[in-house]
N, C-alpha and C positions, 0 to 999 in steps of 0.2 A: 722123229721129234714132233711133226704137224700130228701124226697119227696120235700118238700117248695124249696130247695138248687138246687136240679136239674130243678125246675120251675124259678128259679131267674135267673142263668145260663142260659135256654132258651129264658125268656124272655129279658136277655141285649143282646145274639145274635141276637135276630129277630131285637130289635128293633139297634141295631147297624149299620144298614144300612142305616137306616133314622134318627138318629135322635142323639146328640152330647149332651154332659155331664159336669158337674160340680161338684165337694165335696167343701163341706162345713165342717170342723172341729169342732169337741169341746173340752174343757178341759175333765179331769176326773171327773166325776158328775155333770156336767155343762149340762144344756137347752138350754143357749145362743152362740152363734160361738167366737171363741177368738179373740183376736183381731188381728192378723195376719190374720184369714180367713174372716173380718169384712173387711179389707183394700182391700182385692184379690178380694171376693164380688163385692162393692162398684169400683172395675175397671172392673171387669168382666162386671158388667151393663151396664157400662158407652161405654161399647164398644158392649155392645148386644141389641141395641133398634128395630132388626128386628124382635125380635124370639118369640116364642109360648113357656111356660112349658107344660111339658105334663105330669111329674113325682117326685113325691119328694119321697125317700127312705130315711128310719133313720137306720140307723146301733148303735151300745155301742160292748165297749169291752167284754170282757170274764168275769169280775167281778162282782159280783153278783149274785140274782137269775132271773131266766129267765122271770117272769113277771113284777120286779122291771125294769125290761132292757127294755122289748117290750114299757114300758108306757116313761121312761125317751126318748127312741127312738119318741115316738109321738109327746112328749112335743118340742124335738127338730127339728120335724117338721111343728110344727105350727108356731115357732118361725123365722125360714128360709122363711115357706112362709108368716107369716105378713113383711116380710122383702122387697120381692120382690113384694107384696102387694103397699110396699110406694113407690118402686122404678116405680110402673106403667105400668111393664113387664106386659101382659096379658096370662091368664091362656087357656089350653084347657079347652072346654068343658067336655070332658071325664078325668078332669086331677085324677091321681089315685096317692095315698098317701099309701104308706105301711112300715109300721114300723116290721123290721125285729128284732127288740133289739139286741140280739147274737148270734139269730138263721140262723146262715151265715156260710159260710168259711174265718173265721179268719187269719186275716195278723199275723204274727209272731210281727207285729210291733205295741202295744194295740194305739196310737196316732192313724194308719189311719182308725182305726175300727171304733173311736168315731168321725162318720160324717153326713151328708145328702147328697145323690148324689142328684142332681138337673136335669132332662134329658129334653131337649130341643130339638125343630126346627125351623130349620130356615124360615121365610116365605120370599118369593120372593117378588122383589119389583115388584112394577102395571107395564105393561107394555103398555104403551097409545101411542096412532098414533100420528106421529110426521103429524106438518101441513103440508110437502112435500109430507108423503104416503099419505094422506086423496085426495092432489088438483089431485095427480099423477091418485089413484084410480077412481077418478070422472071425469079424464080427456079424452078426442076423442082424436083421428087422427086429426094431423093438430094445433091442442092445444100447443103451449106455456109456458112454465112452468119456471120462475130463479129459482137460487138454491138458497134460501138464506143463508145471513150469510156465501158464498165462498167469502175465500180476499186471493190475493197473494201477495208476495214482492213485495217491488217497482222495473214495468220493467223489472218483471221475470214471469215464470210459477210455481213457488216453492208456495205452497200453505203455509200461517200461521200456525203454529200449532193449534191453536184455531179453524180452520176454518175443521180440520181433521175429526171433527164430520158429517161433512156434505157429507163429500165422503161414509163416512159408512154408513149413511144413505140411500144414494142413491144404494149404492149395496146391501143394505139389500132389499129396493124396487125392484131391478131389479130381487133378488133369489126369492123373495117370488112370482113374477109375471112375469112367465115363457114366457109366453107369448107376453111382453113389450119389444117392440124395441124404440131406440132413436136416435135424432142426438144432438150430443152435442156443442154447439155456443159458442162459444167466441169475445168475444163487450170489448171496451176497450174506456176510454176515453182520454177527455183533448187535444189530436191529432185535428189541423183543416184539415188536408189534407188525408195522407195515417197511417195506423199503420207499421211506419217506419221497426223493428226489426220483425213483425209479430207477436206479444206478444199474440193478441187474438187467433189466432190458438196454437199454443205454450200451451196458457192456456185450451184450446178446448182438445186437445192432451194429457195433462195432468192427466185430466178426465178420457177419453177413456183407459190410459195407467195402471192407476189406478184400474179402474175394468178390462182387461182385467187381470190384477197380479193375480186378487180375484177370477178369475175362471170366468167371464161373455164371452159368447161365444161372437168374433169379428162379427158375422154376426147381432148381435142384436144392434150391435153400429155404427155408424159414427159420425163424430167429423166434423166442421167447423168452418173458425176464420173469421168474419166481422170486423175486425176493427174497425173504427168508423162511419160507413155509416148506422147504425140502433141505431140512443142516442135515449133515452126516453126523456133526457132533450138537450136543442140546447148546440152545442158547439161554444165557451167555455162557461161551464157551471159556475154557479154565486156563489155555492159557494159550498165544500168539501161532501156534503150530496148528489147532483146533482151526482157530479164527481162518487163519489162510486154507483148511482145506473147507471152510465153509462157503466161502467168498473165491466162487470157479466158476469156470466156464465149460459146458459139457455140448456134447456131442450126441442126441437119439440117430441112430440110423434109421434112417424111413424104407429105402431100398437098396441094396448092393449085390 
């Protein structure tokens, strides 16, 4: 009994450091979870659709004989796992079932004995190149590059909150690829003469100010604002689609 208790005890330290947990309840003599641990379940899932089981334990109280215990402990973990079965959660391959019955260190309190711990991990979501690292990585010196999907206010450099993704993006590009210098352009439309305020530098500056915050050394960046003297589409453009791919922010690769 010390021998199995001091291996259970080992083994939820080791695995304590990777890997997170669950009880599941039963009544007294019951197979099935009651229904309070039926409802916590059923939200637990619903909120864990990343995770791996790797572990199901059956614990029973003190009452009884010790092989009546070890079997009611199994039953209630077959039952737990056809559970998570329907819920679609996918299992380890290694995943290890062990029915302890009452051969454990007992809570004083016989309710949290009669359980099944559940031990999970979580798996990380994919992480896939965004189309900016892909054009960035494939890109020369002399290369070209918008940011897409950068919007700012109207007639400001305040970028959208929406568009916040795309600065982190581009810092994320710039650490991973130590080597990458830029100059960062700012174009603006709708203007037929001068960019009155300077908005496209403004928006240029923006950028650069952005990851310099984020740690990006100033010698890897420069920033410039063209106004309106480089539109993709003629100004005034014809209709709101135009306008916004006039008014962007781009990306010259200087070295990579």
């Amino acid at each position: 009994m010390k021998i199995k208790f001091t291996i259970l005890l080992l083994l939820g330290t080791l695995l304590g450091f990777a890997q997170k947990q669950f009880d599941v309840y039963f009544d007294f003599n019951k197979d099935f979870p009651n229904q309070n641990s039926i409802l916590a379940l059923n939200e637990w899932i619903a909120n864990h659709k990343d995770i791996e089981i790797t572990q199901l334990l059956g614990f029973c109280d003190s009452i009884d004989t010790k092989d009546y215990n070890k079997h009611l402990a199994e039953r209630r973990i077959a039952n737990v796992k056809i559970l998570l079965e329907k819920s679609g959660l996918p299992f380890s391959q290694t995943l290890q079932q062990v029915a302890y019955g009452k051969d454990f260190k007992q809570s004083i309190i016989q309710a949290e004995n009669r359980r099944v711990t559940i031990f999970y991990t979580e798996i990380p979501p994919k992480i896939t190149e965004s189309e900016l690292s892909q054009k960035v990585k494939n890109a020369k010196a002399g290369e070209t590059i918008a940011l897409p999907n950068l919007y700012f206010f109207n007639n400001s450099a305040r970028v959208v909150p929406k568009s916040e993704i795309v600065l982190y993006d581009l810092l994320c590009i710039l650490q991973e690829n130590p080597k990458l210098k830029i100059e960062i352009q700012g174009h603006i439309c709708c203007q037929t003469v001068v960019d009155v305020n300077d908005v496209s530098t403004a928006r240029a500056r923006a950028v650069f100010n952005y990851l310099l915050r984020n740690g990006i050394d100033r010698k890897r960046m420069k920033f410039k604002g063209f106004g309106v003297s480089r539109p993709i589409h003629k100004i005034p453009e014809r209709n709101e689609t135009e306008a916004d791919e006039n008014r962007r922010v781009e990306i010259l690769i200087l070295e990579n």
